[in-house]
Every structure is written in structure tokens, then in C-alpha cells.
C-alpha positions as CSV (number, residue, x, y, z in Angstrom):
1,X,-68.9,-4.1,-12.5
2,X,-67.6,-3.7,-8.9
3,X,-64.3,-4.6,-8.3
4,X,-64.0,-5.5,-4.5
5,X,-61.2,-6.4,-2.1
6,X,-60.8,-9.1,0.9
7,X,-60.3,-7.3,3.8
8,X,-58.5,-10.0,5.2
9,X,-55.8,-11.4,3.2
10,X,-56.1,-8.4,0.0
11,X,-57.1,-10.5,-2.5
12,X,-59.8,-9.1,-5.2
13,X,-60.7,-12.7,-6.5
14,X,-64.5,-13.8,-5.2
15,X,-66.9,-16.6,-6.0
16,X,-70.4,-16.0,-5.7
17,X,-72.1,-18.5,-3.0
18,X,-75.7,-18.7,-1.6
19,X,-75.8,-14.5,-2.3
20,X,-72.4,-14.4,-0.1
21,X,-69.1,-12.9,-1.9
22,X,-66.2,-15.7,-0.9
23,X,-63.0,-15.2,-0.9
24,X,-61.2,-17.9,-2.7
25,X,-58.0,-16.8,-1.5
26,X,-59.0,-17.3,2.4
27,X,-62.5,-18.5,2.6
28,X,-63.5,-15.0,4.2
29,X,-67.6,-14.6,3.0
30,X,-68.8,-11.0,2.4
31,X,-72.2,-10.1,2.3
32,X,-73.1,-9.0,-1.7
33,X,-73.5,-4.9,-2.1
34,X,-76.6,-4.5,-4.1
35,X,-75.7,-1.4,-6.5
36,X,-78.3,1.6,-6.3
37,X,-78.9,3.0,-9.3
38,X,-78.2,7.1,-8.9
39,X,-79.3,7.9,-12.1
40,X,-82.5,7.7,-13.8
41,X,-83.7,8.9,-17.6
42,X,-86.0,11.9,-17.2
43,X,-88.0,13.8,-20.1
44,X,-89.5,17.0,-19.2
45,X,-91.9,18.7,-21.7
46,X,-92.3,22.2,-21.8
47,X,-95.2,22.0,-24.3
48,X,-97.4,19.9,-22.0
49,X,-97.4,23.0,-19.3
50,X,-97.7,25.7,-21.7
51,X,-100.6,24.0,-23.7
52,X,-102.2,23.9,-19.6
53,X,-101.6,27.6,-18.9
54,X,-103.1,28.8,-22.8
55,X,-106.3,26.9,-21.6
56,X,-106.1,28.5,-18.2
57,X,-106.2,32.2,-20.0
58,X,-109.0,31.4,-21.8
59,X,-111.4,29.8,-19.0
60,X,-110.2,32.7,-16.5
61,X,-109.3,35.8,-18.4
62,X,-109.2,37.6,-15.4
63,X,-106.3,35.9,-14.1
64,X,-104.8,35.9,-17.7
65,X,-101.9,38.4,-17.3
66,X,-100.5,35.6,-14.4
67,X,-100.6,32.9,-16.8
68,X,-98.7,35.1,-19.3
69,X,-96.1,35.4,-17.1
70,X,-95.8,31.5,-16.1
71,X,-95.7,31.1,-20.0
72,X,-93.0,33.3,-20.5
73,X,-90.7,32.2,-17.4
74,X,-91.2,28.6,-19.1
75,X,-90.5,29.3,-22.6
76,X,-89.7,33.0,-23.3
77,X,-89.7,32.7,-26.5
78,X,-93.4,31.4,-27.3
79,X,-95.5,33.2,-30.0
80,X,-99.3,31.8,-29.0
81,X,-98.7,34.3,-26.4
82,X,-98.2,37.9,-27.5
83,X,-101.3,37.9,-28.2
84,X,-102.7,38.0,-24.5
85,X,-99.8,40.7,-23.4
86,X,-101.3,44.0,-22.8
């Protein structure tokens, strides 16, 4: 909850009126902040990208050694893929 402050006379005691913040101090009418939301709930999953890049070294083995490498700098400690390191 936002705590907000008349500008004119100080006072930090509002009403809510037609979407307008009123003072009910001094009548003064503030236009209503909407709050932005800063912070949003992300998931990230690793397995979903490596599970992409072990299908990528089987349909283009000639490329395989790059995908290796993607794999690794993602999860550097994945067994499927000591088996494609040469």
C-alpha cells in the first residue's frame, strides 16, 4: 500500500473519489498513481534446451562438436554428453 502526502496542506489522509485521491484535510484532488508491477515470477529450464541441442547432434553430426559445447556452457555438468566429446 502506498502511503501518499498532500502537497498542499501535509496531510497523508485521502478518500478515494471518481478515481481522484482527495484530500480530506483540504479538498486538494490528486490524480490516482497506478502501481507498476517491477517484478514478475520467471522459471527457466535448462532441460528443455539441452534435450533441443542432444536432438540437434543427432540430425547434424557434423555440427555435433558445437552443440557439445552449447551443452556444456549450459549445464557443465551433464552426463548424456560425454559420449559425443572427441
Amino acid at each position: 500500500m502506498q502511503v501518499y502526502k498532500c502537497k498542499s496542506c501535509g496531510a497523508n489522509d485521502f478518500s478515494e473519489v471518481n478515481g481522484q485521491l482527495v484530500c480530506n484535510y483540504c479538498g486538494t484532488s490528486y490524480i490516482a498513481e497506478k502501481k507498476v508491477e517491477t517484478h514478475q515470477d520467471t522459471q527457466i529450464s535448462i532441460n528443455g534446451d539441452v534435450a533441443v541441442l542432444l536432438d540437434k547432434i543427432k540430425a547434424d553430426p557434423t555440427h555435433a562438436q558445437r552443440y557439445v559445447n552449447l551443452i556444456l556452457d549450459i549445464d557443465p555438468t551433464n552426463q548424456q554428453v560425454l559420449k559425443y566429446l572427441s
